[in-house]
N, C-alpha and C positions, 0 to 999 in steps of 0.2 A: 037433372044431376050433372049431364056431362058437359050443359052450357055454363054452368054454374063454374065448374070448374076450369072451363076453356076463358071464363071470363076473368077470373081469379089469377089466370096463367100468363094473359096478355098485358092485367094490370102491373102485375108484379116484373113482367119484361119491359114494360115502359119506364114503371119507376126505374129499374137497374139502365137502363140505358139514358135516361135524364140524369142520373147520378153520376154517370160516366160523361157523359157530355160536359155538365157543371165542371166536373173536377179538371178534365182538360182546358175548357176555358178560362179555369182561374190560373190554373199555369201559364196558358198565354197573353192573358191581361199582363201577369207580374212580370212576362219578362218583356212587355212593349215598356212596363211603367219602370223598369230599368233605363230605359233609353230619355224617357219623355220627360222626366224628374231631371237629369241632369240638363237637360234643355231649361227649363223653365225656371231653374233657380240662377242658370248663367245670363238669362235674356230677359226674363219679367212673365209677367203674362202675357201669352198666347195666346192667338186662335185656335180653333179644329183643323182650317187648310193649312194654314200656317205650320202648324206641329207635324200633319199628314205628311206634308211636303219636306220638313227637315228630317223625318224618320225615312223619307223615298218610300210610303207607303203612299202612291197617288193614286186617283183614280175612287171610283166610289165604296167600290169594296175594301181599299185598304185606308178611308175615311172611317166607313164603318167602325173597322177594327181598333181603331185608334179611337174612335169614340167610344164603345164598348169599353177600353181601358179608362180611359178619361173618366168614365160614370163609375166604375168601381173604385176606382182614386176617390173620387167627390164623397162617395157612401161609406167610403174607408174613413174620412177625414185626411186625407193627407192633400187634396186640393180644394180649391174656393172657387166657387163660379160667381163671375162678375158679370153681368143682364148687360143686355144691349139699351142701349139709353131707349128713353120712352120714345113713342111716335115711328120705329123701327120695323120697318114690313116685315111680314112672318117670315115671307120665303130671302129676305137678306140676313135676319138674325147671324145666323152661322158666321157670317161676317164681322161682325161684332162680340159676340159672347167671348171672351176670355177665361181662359184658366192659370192660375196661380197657387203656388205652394202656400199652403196657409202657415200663417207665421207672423 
């Protein structure tokens, strides 16, 4: 009975704390994608380092985060991802892949 409820207790603290996670990164997704939107409707499409490095978010972790934003945009609809041309090694892709306001 008491595991039953100890399990019950930790699921229920996981979800609440995923909940809370989610809901703070979508706040910070929207306000990278305040910044990145008006980039890319004044310049075309962009890269990942490209956008990282016009936001001064360098480095890998704030690559990350800016791609984080980037995929929420794309799942939103509000951006288009353009593929790296065929024949493109996996680990250059990044180099290549653009993103673009769809329109």
């Amino acid at each position: 009975m008491e595991s039953t409820i100890i399990g019950v207790a930790t699921a229920v603290g996981v979800a609440i704390g995923l909940g809370i996670h989610q809901a703070r990164q979508s706040k910070k997704n929207a306000s990278l994608a305040e910044g990145i939107l008006p980039l890319l409707t004044a310049r075309g499409p962009l890269t990942l380092p490209v956008l990282a490095e016009e936001l001064g978010m360098n480095g890998l972790t704030g690559r990350g985060k800016v791609a984080m934003a980037l995929n929420a945009m794309v799942s939103e609809g509000t951006l288009v991802v353009v593929d790296a041309p065929e024949g493109t090694p996996q680990l250059k892709k990044v180099h290549f892949i653009q993103y673009k306001v769809r329109g």
